[in-house]
C-alpha positions as CSV (number, residue, x, y, z in Angstrom):
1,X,0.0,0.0,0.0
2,X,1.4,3.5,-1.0
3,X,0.9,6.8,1.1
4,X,-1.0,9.5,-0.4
5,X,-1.2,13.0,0.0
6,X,-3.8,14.3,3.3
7,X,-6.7,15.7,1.5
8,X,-6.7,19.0,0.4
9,X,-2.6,18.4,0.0
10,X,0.2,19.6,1.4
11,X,1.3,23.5,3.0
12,X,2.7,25.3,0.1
13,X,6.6,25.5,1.0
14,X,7.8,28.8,2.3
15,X,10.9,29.1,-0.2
16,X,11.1,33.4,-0.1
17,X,12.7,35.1,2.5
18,X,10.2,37.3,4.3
19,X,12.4,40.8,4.6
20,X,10.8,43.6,4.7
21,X,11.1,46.5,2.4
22,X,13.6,49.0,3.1
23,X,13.3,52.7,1.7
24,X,11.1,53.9,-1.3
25,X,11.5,52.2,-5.0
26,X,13.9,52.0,-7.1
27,X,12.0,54.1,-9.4
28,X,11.6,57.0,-6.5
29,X,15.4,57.1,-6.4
30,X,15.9,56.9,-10.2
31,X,13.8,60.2,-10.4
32,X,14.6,61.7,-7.5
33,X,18.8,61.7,-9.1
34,X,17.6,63.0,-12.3
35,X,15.7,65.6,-10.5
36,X,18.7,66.7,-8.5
37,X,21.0,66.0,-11.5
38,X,18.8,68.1,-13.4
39,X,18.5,71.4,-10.9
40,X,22.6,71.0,-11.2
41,X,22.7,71.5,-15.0
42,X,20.4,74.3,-14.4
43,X,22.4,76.1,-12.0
44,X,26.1,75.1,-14.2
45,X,24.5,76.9,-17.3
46,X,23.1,79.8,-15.3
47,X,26.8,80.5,-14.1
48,X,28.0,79.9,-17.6
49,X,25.8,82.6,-18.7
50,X,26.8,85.1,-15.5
51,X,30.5,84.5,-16.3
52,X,30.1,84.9,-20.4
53,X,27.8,88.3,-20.0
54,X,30.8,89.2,-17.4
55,X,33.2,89.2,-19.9
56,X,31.1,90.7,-22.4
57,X,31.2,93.5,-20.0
58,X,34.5,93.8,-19.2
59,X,35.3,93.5,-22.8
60,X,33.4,96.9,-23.7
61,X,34.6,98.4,-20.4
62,X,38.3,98.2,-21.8
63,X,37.2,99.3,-25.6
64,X,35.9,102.5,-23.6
65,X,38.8,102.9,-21.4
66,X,41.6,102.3,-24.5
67,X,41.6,106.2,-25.4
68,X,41.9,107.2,-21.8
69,X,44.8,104.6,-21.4
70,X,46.9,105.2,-24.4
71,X,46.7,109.2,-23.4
72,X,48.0,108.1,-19.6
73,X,50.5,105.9,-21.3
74,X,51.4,108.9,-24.2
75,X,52.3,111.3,-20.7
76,X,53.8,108.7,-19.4
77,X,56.8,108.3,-22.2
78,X,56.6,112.2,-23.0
79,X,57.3,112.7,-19.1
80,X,60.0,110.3,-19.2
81,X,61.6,111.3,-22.6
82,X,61.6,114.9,-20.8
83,X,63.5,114.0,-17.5
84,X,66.1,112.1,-19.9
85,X,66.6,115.6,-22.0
86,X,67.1,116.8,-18.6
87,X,69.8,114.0,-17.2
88,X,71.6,114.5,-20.6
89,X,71.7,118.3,-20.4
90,X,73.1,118.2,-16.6
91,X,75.8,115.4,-17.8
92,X,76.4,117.5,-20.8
93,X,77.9,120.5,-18.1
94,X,80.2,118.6,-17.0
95,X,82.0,117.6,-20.0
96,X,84.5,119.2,-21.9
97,X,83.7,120.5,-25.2
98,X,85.3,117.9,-27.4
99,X,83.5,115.5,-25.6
100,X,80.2,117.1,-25.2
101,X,80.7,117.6,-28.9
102,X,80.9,113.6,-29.5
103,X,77.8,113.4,-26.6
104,X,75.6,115.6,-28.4
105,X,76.1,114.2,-32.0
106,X,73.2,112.1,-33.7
107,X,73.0,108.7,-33.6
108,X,70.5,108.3,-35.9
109,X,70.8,109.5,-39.7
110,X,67.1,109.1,-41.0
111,X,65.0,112.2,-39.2
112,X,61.6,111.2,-40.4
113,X,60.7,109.0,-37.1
114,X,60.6,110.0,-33.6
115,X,61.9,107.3,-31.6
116,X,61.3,107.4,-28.1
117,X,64.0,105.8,-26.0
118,X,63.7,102.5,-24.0
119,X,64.2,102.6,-20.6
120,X,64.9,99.1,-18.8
121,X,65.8,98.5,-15.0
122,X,69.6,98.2,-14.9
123,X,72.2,98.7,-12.2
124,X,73.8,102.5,-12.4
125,X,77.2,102.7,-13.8
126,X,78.3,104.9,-10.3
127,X,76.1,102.4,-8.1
128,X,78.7,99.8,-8.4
């Protein structure tokens, strides 16, 4: 004789775990990242557009301030050019005449050009 099944059968097997649920779905987080993602962009390309109307700004601030700045730098090599006609008049005193003759010649044969001299920080020949 064989064994048969108690009527109405057998407890279904308990084969899942029974965890609970932890935090909100997956779908809650997926939107809630984009959302955040999202405001981030937003904010990026509203300081991309700050910084590039900035410049824009500062651009036309120099193209009005150029006139003003090439005049301040114009006084700057006339008021320099000046106080070296000045230096070479007081070493000039001091010289004798064949000298001062040699000092005072031209060095430059074509006069169409004004050339302004150079001026570069360098030690002083009688600060040695």
């Amino acid at each position: 004789m064989q064994d048969l099944p108690p009527i109405g059968g057998y407890d279904p097997v308990q084969w899942k775990r029974n965890v609970p649920s932890r935090g909100f779905r997956p779908v809650i987080y997926f939107w809630g990242i984009v959302g955040f993602m999202s405001f981030g962009f937003y904010r990026f390309y509203q300081g991309v557009d700050e910084q590039r109307e900035l410049s824009r700004e500062k651009q036309w601030a120099r193209f009005y301030l150029q006139p003003l700045l090439l005049a301040e730098e114009d006084r700057q090599k006339a008021r320099r050019y000046f106080a070296e006609k000045a230096r070479q008049d007081l070493v000039a005193e001091s010289m004798s005449p064949t000298r001062r003759a040699k000092f005072e010649e031209e060095v430059y044969e074509d006069k169409s050009k004004f050339r302004f001299p150079r001026f570069r920080a360098t030690v002083q020949p009688n600060d040695r």
